[in-house]
Steps between C-alpha positions, in 0.01 A plus 500: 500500500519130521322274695561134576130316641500162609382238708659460837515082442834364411372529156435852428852551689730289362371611153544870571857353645569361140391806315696783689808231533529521120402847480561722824219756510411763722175485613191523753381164637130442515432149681329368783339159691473199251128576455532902467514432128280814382798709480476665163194726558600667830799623348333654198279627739723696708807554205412726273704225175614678149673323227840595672377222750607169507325143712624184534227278570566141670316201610185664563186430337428746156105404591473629835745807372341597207369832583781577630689381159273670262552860706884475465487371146227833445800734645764392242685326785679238356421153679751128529212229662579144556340249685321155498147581700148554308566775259172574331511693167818603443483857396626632129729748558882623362593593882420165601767241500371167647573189555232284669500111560239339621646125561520357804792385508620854460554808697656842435868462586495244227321704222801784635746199484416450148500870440835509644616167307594361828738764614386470862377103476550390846295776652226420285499137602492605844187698441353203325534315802376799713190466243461153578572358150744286635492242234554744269797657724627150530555432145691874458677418791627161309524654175767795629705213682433594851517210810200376615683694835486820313175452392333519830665757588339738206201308609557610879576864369202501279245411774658781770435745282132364383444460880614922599218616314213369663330684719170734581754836423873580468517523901464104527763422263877440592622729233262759289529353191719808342752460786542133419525585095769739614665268701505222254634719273842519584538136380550414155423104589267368750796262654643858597214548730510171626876508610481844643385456843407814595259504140124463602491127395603411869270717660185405292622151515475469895173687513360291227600224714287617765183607337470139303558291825181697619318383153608168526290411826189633302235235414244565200186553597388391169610209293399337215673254213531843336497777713695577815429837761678591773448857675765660684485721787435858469873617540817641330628185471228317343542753233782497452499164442171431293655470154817307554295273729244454186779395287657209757135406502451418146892398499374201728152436357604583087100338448328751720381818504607692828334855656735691793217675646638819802171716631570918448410736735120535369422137497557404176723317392820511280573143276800319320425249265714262341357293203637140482832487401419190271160750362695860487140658379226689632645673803456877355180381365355395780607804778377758185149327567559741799497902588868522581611170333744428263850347397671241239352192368738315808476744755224726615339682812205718588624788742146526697320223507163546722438208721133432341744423198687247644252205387441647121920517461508159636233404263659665200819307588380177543271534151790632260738218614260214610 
């Protein structure tokens, strides 16, 4: 049996995209919300793997996966993992092929891009702009001769398909994160999607429209010379909207830091934070300092943040970049 697991962001997507584009695969999908990134152990939990098994791993962190990891590895299945979050201790073993980078100015669909030697480039520079590394997407978009016009496009396409996978559960997003993969599969270039108007760019576009013109008249109840924190309401759309909201944040203000703060149903409180673009450190750092915290070095949350909290995150912020 083979299974494909991956992150529901337009990372972990576009990189499966690029994998099963160059080599079609039939297989079960194991994904979720952006921050349902413990994937690996529930399915070694409820599959009973043997070495006839294969995984393909993607943009999610090896760290927060590891038991899961070192079970399949222990069954003989035979595991691909790539990504760019905290890794830990990469394990020794033959069934193990990895490839983990750390940069920030990295992600996944680049590490695949390289694995792929560029077979699929312009979707991977549209997940580097759905990643927010759009300096970085900028200079591939240069480098492979496309129009500044073209550019924003893959930058446009990038960010709709960060922006489905926010959200509390699957039932908030616009597309379950599989359906979308699916979808976006039946183009061999992101331009396809664009041009084909009945693709799901033009339905995530207008919604996207409509969730970030709700963002937008959102003050900060905190601000600092280094620290910005807004809190959106407790709603779909505020979910929805958290991440992609965090990046135009730190897109306007590269110097400072910037949490998206949206309450859950228990009163704590789910967090995006976006290090400083010009100071692309710390982030995963930081939200690890915390019991459902983690990320990258530029990009990081903490999934339940209790309220009494609030002040020592704040704190932590402000003393790692001040």
């Amino acid at each position: 049996m083979n299974y494909d697991i991956f992150n529901g962001d337009a990372d972990g997507i576009i990189a499966l995209l690029q994998l099963r584009l160059a080599y079609p695969l039939s297989a079960e999908l194991i994904t979720g919300v952006k921050r349902d990134i413990a994937l690996l152990e529930p399915l070694t939990i409820s599959a009973s793997l043997t070495s006839q098994d294969s995984l393909t791993v993607l943009d999610i962190s090896m760290e927060k996966n590891k038991a899961g990891l070192l079970e399949a590895l222990k069954s003989g299945a035979k595991v691909y993992y790539a990504d760019h979050h905290r890794s830990g201790d990469i394990p020794m073993n033959a069934n193990l092929e990895a490839y983990i980078d750390l940069d920030a100015n990295t992600c996944t669909s680049l590490i695949i891009d390289k694995c792929l030697q560029g077979k699929f480039h312009y979707w991977a520079i549209a997940a580097a702009y759905g990643d927010n590394l759009i300096a970085k997407a900028d200079l591939l978009s240069s480098e492979a001769g496309l129009t500044l016009s073209q550019a924003k496009l893959l930058n446009e396409l990038g960010t709709l398909i960060n922006y489905n996978g926010y959200g509390a559960h699957v039932d908030e997003l616009h597309f379950h994160p599989a359906t979308l993969y699916k979808a976006l599969l039946k183009y061999t270039s992101p331009f396809d999607v664009i041009e084909d108007e009945n693709s799901p760019f033009h339905q995530l576009k207008e919604a996207y429209r409509q969730d970030m013109d709700k963002a937008l008249a959102v003050a900060p109840f905190y601000h600092s010379q280094v620290l910005s924190l807004i809190e959106l309401a407790d709603a779909p759309w505020a979910r929805r909207v958290s991440g992609v909201f965090g990046n135009h944040l730190a897109n306007q203000h590269p110097d400072s830091a910037h949490g998206v703060l949206t309450e859950n149903a228990d009163g704590s409180y789910t967090i995006s934070l976006r290090a400083p673009l010009s100071n692309k450190q710390g982030a995963g750092d930081i939200c690890s300092q915390f019991d459902t915290g983690g990320g990258r070095a530029a990009a990081a949350g903490v999934n339940k943040l209790p309220s009494v909290d609030i002040a020592r995150f704040t704190q932590a912020v402000e003393s790692y970049y001040g």
